[in-house]
C-alpha positions as CSV (number, residue, x, y, z in Angstrom):
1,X,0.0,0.0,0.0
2,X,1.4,3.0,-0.9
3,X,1.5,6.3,1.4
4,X,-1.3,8.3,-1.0
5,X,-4.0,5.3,-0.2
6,X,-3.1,5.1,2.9
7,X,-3.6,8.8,3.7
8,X,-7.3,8.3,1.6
9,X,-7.9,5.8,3.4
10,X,-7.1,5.9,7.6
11,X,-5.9,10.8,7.2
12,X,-9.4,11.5,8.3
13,X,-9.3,8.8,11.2
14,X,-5.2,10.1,12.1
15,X,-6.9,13.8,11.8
16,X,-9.4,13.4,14.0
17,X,-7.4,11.2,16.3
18,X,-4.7,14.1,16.8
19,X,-7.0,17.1,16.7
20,X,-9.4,15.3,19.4
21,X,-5.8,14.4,21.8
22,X,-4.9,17.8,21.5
23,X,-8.6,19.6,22.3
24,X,-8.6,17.0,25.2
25,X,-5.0,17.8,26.2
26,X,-5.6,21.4,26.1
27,X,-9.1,20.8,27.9
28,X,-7.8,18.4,30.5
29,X,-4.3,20.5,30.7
30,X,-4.9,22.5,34.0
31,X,-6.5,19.5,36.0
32,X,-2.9,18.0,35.1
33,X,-1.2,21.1,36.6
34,X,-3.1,21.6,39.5
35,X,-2.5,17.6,40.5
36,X,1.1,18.0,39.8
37,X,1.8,20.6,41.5
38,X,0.3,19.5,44.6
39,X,1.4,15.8,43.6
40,X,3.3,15.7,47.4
41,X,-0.3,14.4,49.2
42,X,-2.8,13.0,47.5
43,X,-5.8,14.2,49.3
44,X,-4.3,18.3,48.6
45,X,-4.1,17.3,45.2
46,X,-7.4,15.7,45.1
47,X,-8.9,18.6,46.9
48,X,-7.2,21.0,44.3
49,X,-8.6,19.3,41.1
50,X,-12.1,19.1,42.9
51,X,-11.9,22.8,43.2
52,X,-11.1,24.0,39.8
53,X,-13.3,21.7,38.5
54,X,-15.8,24.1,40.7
55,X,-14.7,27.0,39.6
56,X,-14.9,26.4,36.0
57,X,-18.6,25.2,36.7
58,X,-19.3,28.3,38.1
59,X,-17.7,30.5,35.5
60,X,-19.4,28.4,32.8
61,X,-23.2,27.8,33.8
62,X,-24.2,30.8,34.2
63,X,-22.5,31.9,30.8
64,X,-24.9,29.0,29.7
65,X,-28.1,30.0,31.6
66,X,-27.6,33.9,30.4
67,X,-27.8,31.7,26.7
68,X,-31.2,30.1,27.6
69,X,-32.9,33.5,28.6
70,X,-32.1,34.9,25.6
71,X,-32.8,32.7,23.2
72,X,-36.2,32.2,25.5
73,X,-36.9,35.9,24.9
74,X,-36.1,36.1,21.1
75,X,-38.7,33.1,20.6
76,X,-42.6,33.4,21.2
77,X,-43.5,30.4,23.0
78,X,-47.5,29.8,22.7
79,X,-49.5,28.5,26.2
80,X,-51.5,25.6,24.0
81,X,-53.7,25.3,27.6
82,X,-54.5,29.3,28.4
83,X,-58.0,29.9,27.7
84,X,-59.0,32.6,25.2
């Protein structure tokens, strides 16, 4: 098999492969940090992870709530059971 049917047949599997290690590496990158760097007791490092993971929850939910109520105000929603 030559290298230009290989590429046609398995590049889109090796570019997905690498893209989606290097969104997950970027994604998972700080977790990784944080447990190394308190990597001397477990249950500080444990602790650490557990709190970033908090803190990005709370920076991201709301960002995802403030979505919903917007796109609930730009859309007329109909009450089917309100009597006219």
């Amino acid at each position: 098999m030559d290298f230009a049917l290989f590429m046609e047949r398995y590049g889109y599997r090796i570019l997905v492969l690498v893209f989606g290690a290097a969104i997950l590496g970027i994604m998972l990158a700080p977790f990784v940090m944080t447990f190394w760097a308190f990597s001397s007791g477990i249950a500080a490092a444990v602790i650490a992870v557990i709190v970033l993971a908090i803190g990005i929850a709370l920076m991201v939910v709301p960002k995802f709530w403030n979505f919903a109520d917007k796109m609930r105000q730009t859309h007329v929603i109909k009450d089917w059971n309100e009597e006219k």
